[in-house]
N, C-alpha and C positions, 0 to 999 in steps of 0.2 A: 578666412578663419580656419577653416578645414584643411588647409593646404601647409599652413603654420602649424596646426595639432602633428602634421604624420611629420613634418619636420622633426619640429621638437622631441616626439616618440621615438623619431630614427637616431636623433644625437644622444639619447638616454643610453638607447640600445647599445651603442658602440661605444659609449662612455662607460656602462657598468660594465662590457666584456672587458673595454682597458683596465676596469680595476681590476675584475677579476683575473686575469690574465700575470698582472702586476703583483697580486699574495704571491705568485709561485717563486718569487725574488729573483734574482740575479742566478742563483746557484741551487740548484735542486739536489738534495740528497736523498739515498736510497730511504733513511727511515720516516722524512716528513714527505715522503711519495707514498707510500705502504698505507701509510696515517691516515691520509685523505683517501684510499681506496678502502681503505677497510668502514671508513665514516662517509664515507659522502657516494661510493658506486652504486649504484641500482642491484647490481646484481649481491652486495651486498646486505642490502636495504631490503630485498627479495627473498634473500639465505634467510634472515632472522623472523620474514611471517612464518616458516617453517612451524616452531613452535606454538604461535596462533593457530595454525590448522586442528596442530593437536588438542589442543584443550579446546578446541569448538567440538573436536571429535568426540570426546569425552563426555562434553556437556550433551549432546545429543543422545548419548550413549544411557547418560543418567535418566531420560526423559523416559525410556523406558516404565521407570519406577516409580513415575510420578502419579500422585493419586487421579483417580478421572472420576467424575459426578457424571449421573445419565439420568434419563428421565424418558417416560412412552407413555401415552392418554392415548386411548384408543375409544370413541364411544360410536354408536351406532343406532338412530331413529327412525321411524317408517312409522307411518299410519298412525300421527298425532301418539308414539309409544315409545319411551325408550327402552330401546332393546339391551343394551349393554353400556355402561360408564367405567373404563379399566383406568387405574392409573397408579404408575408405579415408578418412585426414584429414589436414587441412594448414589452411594459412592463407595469405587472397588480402589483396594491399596495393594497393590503389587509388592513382594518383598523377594531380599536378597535369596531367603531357603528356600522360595520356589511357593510359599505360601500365600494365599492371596485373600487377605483379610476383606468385606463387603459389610455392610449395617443400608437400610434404605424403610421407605416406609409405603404399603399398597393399600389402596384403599378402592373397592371396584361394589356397582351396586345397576340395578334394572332392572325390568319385567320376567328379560330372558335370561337371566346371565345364568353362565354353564355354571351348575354348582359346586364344582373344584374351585371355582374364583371368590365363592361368596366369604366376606369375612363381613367381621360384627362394625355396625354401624361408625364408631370413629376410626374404621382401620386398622390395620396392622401394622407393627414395629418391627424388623426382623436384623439380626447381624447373626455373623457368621465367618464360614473360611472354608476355604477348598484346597485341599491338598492333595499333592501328586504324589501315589506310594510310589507307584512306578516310574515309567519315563517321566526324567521332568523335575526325581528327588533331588540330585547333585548337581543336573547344571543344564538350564534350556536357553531357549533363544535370547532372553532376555540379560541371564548374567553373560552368555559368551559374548555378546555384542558390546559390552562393557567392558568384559577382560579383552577384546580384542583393540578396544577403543583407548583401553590404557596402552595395548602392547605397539600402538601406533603413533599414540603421543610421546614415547620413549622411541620411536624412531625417528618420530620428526626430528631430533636432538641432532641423531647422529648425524641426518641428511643434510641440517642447517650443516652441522661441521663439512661435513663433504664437498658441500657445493664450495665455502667458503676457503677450505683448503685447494681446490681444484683454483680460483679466483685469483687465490694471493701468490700460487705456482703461477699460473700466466700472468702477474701482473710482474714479478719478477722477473719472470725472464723477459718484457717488455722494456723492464727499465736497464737492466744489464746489455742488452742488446743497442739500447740508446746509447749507455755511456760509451759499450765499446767501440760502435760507428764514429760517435762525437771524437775520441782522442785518437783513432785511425784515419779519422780526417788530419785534424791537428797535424799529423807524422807525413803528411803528405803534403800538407799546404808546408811546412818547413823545409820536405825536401823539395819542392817544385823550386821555392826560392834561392836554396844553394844553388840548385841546378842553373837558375838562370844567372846567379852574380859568376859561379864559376865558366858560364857561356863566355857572359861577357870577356870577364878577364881574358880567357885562352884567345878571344878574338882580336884583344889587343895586341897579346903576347904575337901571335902570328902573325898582326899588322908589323910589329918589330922586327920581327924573326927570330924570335926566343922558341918560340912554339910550330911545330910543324902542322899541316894546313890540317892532317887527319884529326886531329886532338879536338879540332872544331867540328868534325861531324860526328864525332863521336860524341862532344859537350852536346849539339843538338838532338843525337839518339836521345840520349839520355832525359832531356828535359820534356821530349815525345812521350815518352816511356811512363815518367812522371805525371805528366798532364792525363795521362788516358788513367792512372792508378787514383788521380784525382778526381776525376771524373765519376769512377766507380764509385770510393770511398764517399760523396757527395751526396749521388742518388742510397747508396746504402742509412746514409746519414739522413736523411731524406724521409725515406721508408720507417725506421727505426723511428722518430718524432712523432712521426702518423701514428704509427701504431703504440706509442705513448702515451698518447692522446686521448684515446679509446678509455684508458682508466682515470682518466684525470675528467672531477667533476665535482662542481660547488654545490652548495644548498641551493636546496629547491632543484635537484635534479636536471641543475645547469650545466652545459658542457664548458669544459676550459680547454682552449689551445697553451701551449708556450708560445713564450715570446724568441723570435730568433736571438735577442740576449741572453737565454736562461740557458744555463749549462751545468753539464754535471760538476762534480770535486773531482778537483785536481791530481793527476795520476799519485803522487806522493802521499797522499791521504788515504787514501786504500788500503790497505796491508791485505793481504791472501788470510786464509782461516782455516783452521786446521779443525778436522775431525773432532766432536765433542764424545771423549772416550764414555762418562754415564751414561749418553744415551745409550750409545751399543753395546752396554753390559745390560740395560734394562729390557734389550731388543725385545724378549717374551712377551714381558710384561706390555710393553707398549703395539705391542703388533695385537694384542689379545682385546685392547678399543682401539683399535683400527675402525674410520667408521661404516666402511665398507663392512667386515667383519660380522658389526654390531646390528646391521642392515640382514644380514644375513641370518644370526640367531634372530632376530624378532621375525623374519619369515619361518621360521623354522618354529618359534614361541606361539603363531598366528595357528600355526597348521598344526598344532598340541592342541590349542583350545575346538580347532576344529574336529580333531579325532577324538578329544572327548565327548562333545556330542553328538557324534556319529556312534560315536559306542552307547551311549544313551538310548540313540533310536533302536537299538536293539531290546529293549525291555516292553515290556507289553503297555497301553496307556491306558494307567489306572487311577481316576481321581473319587477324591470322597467327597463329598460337599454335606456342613452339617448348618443347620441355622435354626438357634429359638428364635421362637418368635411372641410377641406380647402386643396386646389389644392398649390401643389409644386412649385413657380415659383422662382428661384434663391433663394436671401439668406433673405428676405422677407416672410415667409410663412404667418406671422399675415394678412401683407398687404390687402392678398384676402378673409380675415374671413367675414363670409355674415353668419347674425344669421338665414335663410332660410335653408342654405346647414347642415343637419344634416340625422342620421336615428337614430332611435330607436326601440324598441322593449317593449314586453309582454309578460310573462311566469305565464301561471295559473294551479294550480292539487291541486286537495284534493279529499283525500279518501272520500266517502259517508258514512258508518258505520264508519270508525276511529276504528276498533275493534283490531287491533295491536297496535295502540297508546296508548289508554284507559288502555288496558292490563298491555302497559310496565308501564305507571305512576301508577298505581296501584301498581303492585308489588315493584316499586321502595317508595312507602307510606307506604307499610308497611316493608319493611326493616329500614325506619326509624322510623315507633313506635318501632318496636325490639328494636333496637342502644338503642334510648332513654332509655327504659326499662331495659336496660342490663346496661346506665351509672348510672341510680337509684341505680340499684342493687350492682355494682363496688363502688361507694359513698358510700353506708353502711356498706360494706366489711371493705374496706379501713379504715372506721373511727374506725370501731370494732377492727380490729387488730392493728392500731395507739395503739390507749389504751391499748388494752392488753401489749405491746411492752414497754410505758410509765410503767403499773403497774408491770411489770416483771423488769425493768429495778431499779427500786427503791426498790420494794421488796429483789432483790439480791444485793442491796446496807446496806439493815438493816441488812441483815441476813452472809455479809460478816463481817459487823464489829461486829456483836456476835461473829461469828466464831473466829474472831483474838483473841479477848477477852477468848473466851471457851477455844483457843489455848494458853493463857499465865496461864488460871488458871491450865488445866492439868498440864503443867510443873512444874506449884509451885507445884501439888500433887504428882507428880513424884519425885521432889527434895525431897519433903519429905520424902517419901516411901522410896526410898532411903537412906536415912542418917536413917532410922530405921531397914533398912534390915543389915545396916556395925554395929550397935551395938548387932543385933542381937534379936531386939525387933517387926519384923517382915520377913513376909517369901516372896522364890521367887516366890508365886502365887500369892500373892499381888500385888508384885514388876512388874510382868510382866503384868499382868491387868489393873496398873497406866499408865504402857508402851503404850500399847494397847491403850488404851482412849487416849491419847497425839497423839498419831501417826493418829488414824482415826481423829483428831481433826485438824491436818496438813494438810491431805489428802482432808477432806471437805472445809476447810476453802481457800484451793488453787484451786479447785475445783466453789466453788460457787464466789471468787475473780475473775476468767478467764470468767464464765458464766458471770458477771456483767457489763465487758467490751464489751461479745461480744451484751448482751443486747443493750446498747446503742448504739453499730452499726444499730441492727434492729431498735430502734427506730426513728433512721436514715431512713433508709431505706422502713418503713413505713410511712414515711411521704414526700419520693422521694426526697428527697435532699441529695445531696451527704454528705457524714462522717466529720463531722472540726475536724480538729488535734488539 
């Protein structure tokens, strides 16, 4: 029964990869490739907790602020007496200005109790608040750790885009790298075959003596020649699939292979893509969320909130705390509020040199002239390679459609060489040199059509916005 379970397990197994393997259909195009990496990659799937991070970040940030209840019984007996019974709780409420609202109620009694603690038999009710004149007025640990917590969940944003743009760049040039192995093969398995029917024939021709005996080792260079180009194209063919592969992946963080049927479209289906002129009139605009860029300001936005409270720690720390307070009598507590009955308090310290404070703002002044200097520098990067990315993008858009063009002229010289070599009014060194030109003209022409594509991905991707289909 055990031996029937892993069977049946293993035919599952290799039945659900056939089907999955089987969505990818017959014919795989650039934009239902993209689709499934943008929806089903891990490293996709990955890019978008980004934004999770942030808002946990935030939320932790808040917690700061959240009210806290305390409590402390402290009592103490010896020699059948009690010495002291303390007991004291409330709840302190943290606020955005730095003000810290408190209310709680103490009630403490015994033999010995220090007489600073004694209050009247049902206790005491006390609220109040303690404020920072000084360090602490405009902004302490607790708001920077929020403003910082925001200025992180806004970068989580830009990182999901980054990573995801980096993604869909490599996922691009994996499939463009596929197609162009795929139909460089193609170009080679058709020439291997001329090569060999035209073997043939010259071998007859010279069994006759139409044909001179060199013609035949020259036909045999040549299908040498061919065989080793196919060979190459093969393993290149080969590598390209593997490395296809890598992005290709179903729900539930399945991997897919192709199937050796599954092929790119058909060279004629393609057309070359020319330069989108709004983008690079909007270049500023669009280099200025760049997400790199955007990554950059928030390091720069992180180390603001940190030099403002480094400038804080320069002020002396001065709080005031003030709280009435009113005796417990039944259900009544307002009743006995007497704006007389209060206590409050005074907290003063500052450093004399300040030579640890001074220090840390300083050093935190100049990490951000750095930043700054380093977003200058990233700004001009950026726009440099925008353009270059624009000018390579259009450049292999002229120079794909020569090549098609270069690609239909050979063939007309080929046909003709051709039809001169069957009367007999040329030879097979011509013949095969026509060949030759035609074929390196297929091999470029399919060659600088896949770089064109994958140009406009980079152009893409130099200007941080993710790839439109």
């Amino acid at each position: 029964m055990k031996y029937c379970y892993l069977i049946f397990s293993a035919l599952f197994i290799v039945l659900s990869a056939a089907s999955q393997n089987s969505e990818l259909g017959e014919s795989l195009d650039y934009k239902t490739f993209m689709q499934r990496v943008k929806t089903e990659h891990p490293l996709s799937k990955q890019a978008k907790l980004q934004q999770q991070f942030g808002e946990a970040e935030v939320r932790g940030a808040r917690g700061f602020f959240d009210p806290k209840t305390y409590a402390q019984l402290s009592q103490k007996y010896f020699d059948d007496k009690q010495y002291y019974s303390k007991l004291e709780g409330g709840v302190k409420i943290p606020t955005w200005f730095g003000i810290e609202v408190m209310g709680g109620y103490e009630d403490n009694e015994g033999d010995f109790l220090n007489p600073e603690n004694s209050v009247p038999g049902n206790g005491l009710y006390f609220a109040g608040v303690s404020v920072p004149v000084g360090q602490g007025l405009f902004i302490d640990q607790r708001r920077a750790a929020l403003k910082s917590a925001k200025i992180y969940a806004k970068s989580t944003q830009a990182t999901q885009r980054f990573l995801l743009n980096q993604l869909y760049l490599d996922a691009t040039k994996a499939y463009w790298k596929w197609f162009q192995a795929y139909h460089q093969k193609e170009v080679f398995e058709e020439a291997i075959e001329l090569a060999n029917i035209r073997l043939q024939a010259v071998k007859q021709g010279a069994v006759l003596g139409d044909r001179p005996d060199i013609d035949t080792l020259e036909a045999g260079i040549q299908v040498q020649n061919r065989a080793l180009g196919l060979q190459q194209a093969q393993l290149d063919y080969k590598n390209a699939r593997a490395l296809l592969n890598v992005y290709l992946w179903d729900e539930g963080l399945i991997p897919l292979e192709l199937e050796d049927e599954t092929t790119p479209p058909v060279l004629d289906s393609i057309a070359s893509e020319a330069a989108e002129v709004d983008l690079l009139l909007g270049l500023d605009t669009l280099i200025s969320q760049h997400p790199e860029l955007l990554l950059s300001q928030f390091e720069i936005d992180q180390l603001e909130v940190d030099r403002r409270l480094k400038a804080e720690m320069l002020k002396p720390n001065l709080n005031v705390k003030y709280q009435p307070i009113v005796e417990g009598v039944g259900d009544e507590v307002l009743s006995n509020f007497n704006q007389n009955n209060y206590q409050w308090g005074l907290e003063f310290s500052f450093p004399i040199l300040l030579r640890k404070e001074r220090g840390s703002l300083q050093k935190t002044k100049l990490k951000l002239q750095e930043k700054q200097f380093d977003l200058e520098n990233k700004n001009q990067n950026l726009a440099f390679k925008a353009k270059a990315a624009f000018n390579e993008w259009q450049t292999t858009k002229e120079q794909a459609d020569l090549y098609s063009q270069n690609t239909r002229d050979y063939f007309g010289l080929l046909e003709g060489e051709r039809n001169l070599f069957q009367t007999g009014e040329s030879s097979l060194f011509l013949v095969n040199r026509r060949e030759v030109g035609y074929i390196n003209a297929q091999l470029k022409w399919i060659e600088v059509l896949a770089k064109n594509h994958v140009a406009r991905a980079k152009a893409y991707y130099s200007l941080g916005i993710l790839p439109q289909q």
